[in-house]
N, C-alpha and C positions, 0 to 999 in steps of 0.2 A: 394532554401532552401529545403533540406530534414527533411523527417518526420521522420527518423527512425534511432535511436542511434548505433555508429559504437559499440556495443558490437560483442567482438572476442566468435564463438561458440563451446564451449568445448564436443559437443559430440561426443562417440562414434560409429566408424565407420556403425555397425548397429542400431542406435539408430534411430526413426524416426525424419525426416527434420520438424521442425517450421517454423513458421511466425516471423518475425523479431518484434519486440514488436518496438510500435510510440512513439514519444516524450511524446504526449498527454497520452496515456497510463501508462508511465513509471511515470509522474507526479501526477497522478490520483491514482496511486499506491503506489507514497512517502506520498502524504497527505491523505492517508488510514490508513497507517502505524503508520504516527504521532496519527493521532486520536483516534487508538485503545490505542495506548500507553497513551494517554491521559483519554480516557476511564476507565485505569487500572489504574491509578493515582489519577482516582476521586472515586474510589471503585466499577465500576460497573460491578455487574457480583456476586460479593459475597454475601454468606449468614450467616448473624448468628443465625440459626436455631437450629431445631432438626433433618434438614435434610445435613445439611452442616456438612463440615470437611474432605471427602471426600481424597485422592490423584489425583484422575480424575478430579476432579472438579475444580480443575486450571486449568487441561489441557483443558478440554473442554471449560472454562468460555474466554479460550482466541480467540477460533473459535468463539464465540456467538462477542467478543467482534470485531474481525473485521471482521464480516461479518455486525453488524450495523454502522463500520466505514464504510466499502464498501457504506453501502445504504445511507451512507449523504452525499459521495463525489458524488452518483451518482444524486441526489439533490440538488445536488447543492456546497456544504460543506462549506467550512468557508472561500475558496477563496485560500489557498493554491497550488492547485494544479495549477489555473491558471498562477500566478507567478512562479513556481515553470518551467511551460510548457516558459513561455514568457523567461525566463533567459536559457533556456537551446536552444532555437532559434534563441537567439543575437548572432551577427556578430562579431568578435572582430575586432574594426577597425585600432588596434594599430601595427604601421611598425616601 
């Protein structure tokens, strides 16, 4: 069983060599994603002040927003990313 997703790597030829990114990483990474998105769904990030309105102020409210998704998957999070790792692991046993 390997840990690491056959992603084909598109750089170029001087470009520095990476680390192959883990299953477990790539999963942890989808349910990051969801959660920011979800995040932004539930409003959080906005202001309706005197200090909002901004044009940055989306762009940046979206770094705020998954970097606090980062920090629930890394506590754990809502359990997505587990499933998410276990389905991408399974064997397909079908001939």
């Amino acid at each position: 069983m390997t840990e690491s997703l056959p992603i084909q790597s598109l750089r170029t030829p001087n470009a520095p060599i990476t680390k192959p990114v883990s299953a477990r990483q790539a999963a942890e990474k989808l349910e990051a994603t969801f959660l920011a998105e979800m995040l932004k769904s539930a409003g959080f990030g906005e202001q309706d002040n005197s200090f909002s309105g901004s044009a940055g102020e989306d762009q940046f409210a979206s770094f705020q927003r998954m970097a606090m998704a980062e920090q629930m998957v890394k506590k754990g999070g809502i359990g997505l990313a587990e499933a998410f790792y276990k389905s991408m692991m399974e064997k397909n046993d079908e001939n």
